[in-house]
MDAnalysis code that builds the backbone (N, CA, C; Angstrom):
import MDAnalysis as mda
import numpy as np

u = mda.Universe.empty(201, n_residues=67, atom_resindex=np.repeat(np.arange(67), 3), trajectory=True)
u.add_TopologyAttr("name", ["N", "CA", "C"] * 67)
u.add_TopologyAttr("resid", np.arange(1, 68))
u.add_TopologyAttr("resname", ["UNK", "UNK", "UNK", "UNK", "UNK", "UNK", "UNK", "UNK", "UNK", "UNK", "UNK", "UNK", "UNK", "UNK", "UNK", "UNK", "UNK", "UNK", "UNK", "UNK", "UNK", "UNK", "UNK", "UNK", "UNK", "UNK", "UNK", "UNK", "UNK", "UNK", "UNK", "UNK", "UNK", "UNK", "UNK", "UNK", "UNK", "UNK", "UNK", "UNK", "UNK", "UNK", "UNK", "UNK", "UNK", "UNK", "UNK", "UNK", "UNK", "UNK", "UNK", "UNK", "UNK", "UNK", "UNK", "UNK", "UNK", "UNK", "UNK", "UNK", "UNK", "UNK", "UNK", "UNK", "UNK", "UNK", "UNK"])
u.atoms.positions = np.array([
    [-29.529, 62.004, 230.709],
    [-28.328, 61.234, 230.807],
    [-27.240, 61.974, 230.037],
    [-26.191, 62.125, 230.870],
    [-25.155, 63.001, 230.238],
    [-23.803, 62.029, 229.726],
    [-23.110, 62.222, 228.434],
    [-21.792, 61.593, 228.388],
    [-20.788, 62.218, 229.413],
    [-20.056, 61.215, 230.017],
    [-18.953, 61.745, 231.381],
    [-17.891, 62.323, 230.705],
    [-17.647, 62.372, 229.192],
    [-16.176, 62.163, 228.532],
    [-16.374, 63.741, 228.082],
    [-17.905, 64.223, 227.571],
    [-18.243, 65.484, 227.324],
    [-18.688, 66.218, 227.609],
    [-19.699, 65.350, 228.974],
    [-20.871, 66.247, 229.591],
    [-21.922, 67.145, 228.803],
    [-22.117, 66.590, 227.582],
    [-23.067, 66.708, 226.969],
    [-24.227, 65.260, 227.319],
    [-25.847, 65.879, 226.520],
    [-26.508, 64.883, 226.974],
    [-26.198, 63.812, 225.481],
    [-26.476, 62.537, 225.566],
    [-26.772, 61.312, 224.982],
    [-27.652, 61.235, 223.870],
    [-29.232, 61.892, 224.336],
    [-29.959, 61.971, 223.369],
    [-30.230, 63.370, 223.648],
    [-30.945, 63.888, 221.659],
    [-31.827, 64.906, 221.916],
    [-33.241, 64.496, 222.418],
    [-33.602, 65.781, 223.439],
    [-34.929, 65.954, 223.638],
    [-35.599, 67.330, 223.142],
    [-37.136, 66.721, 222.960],
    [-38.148, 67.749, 222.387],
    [-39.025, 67.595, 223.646],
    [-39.651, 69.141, 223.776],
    [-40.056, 69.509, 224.559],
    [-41.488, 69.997, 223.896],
    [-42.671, 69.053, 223.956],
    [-44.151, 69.886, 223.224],
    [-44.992, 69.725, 224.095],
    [-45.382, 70.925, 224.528],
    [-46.512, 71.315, 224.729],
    [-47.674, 71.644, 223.879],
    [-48.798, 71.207, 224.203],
    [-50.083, 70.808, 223.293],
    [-51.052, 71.648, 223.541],
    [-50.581, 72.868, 224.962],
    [-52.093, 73.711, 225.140],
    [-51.565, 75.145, 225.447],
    [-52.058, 76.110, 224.748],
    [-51.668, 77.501, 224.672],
    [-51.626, 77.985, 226.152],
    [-50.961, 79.447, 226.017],
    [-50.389, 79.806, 227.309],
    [-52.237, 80.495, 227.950],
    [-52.581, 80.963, 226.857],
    [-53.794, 81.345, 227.682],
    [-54.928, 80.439, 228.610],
    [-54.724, 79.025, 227.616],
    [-55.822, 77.761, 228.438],
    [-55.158, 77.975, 229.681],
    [-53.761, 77.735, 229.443],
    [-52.686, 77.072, 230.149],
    [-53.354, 78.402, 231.725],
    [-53.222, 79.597, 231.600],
    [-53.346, 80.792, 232.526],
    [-54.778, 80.389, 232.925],
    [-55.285, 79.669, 232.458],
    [-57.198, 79.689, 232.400],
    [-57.196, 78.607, 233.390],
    [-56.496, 77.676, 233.678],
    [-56.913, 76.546, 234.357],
    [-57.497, 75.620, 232.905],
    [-57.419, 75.918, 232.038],
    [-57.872, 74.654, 231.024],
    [-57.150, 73.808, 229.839],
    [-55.833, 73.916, 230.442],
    [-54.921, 73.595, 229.809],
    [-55.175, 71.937, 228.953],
    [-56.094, 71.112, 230.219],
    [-56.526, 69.708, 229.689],
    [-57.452, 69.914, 228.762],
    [-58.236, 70.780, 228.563],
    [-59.275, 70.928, 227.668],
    [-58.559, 71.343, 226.011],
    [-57.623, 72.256, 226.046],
    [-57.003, 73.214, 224.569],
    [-57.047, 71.981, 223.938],
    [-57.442, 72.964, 221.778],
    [-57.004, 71.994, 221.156],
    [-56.608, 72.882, 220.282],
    [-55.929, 74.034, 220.774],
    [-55.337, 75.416, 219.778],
    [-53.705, 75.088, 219.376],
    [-53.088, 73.820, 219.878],
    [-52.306, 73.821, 219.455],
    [-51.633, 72.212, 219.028],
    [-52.922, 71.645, 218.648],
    [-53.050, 70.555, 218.375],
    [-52.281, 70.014, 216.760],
    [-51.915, 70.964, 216.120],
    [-50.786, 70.950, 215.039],
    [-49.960, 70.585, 215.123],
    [-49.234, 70.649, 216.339],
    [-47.998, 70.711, 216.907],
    [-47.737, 69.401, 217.196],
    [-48.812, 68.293, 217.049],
    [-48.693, 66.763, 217.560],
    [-47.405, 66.337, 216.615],
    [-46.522, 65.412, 216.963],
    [-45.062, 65.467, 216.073],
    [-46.037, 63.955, 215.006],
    [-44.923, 63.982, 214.332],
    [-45.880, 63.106, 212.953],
    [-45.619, 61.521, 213.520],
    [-44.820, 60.638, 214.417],
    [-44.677, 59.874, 214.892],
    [-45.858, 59.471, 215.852],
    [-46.961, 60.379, 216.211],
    [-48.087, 60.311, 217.220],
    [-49.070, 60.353, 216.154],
    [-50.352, 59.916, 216.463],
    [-51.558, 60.095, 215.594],
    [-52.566, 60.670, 216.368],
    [-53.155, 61.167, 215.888],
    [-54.580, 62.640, 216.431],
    [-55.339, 61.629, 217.182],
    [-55.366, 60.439, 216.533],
    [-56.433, 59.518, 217.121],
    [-56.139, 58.774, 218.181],
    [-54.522, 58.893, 218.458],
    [-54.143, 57.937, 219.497],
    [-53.914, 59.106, 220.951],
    [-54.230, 60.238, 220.344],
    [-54.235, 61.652, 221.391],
    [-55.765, 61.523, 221.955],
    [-56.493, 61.107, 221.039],
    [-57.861, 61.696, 221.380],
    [-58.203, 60.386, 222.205],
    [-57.395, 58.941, 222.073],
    [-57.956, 58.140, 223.103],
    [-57.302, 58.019, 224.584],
    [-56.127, 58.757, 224.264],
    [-55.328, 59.039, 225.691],
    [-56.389, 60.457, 226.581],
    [-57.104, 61.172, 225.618],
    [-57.582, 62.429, 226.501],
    [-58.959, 61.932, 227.264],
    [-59.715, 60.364, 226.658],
    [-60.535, 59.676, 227.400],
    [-60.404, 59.012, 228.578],
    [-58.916, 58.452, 228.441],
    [-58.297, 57.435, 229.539],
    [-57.841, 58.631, 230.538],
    [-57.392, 59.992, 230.861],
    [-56.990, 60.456, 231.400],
    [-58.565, 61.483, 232.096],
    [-59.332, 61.622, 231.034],
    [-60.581, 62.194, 231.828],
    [-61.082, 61.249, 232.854],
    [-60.887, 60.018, 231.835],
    [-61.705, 58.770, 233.121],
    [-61.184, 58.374, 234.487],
    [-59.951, 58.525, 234.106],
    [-59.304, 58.360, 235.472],
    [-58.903, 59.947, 236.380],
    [-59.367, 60.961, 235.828],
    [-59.797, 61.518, 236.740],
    [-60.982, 61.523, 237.656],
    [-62.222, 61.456, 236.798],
    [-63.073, 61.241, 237.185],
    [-63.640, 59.851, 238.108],
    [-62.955, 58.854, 237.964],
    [-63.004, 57.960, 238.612],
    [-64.165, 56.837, 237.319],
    [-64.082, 57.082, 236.067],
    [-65.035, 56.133, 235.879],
    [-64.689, 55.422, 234.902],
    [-63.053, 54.930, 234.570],
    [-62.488, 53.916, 233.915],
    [-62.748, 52.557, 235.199],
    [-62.622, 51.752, 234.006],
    [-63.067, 50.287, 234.196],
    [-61.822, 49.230, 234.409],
    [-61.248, 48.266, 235.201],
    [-60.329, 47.192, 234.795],
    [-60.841, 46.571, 234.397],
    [-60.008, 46.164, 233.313],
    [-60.421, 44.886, 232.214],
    [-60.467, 43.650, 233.315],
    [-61.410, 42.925, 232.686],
    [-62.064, 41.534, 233.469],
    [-60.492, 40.523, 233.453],
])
């Protein structure tokens, strides 16, 4: 979203990427945890590591809907 008066944007954005260029070249970019430092301090390791379950599972097809 840009201001019309400056044509600058509104907010800053950060741009992080979480998996090195080599996973990234490897096809295993979902797997890296070489650049897992880089998580900004507003996120927690633990709330990464339950998003990388929910996103395996629903690849795989074997997350559950809640009852």
């Amino acid at each position: 979203m840009v201001d019309p008066a400056t044509g600058r944007p509104l907010f800053a954005t950060r741009c992080i990427e979480l998996a090195c260029e080599a996973c990234k070249e490897n096809g295993k970019a979902h797997e890296c945890v070489h650049m897992l430092h880089l998580v900004p301090s507003w996120q927690s390791a633990e709330r990464h590591r339950k998003l990388k379950i929910m996103v395996r599972g629903a690849a795989t097809g074997t997350t559950r809907p809640r009852a």
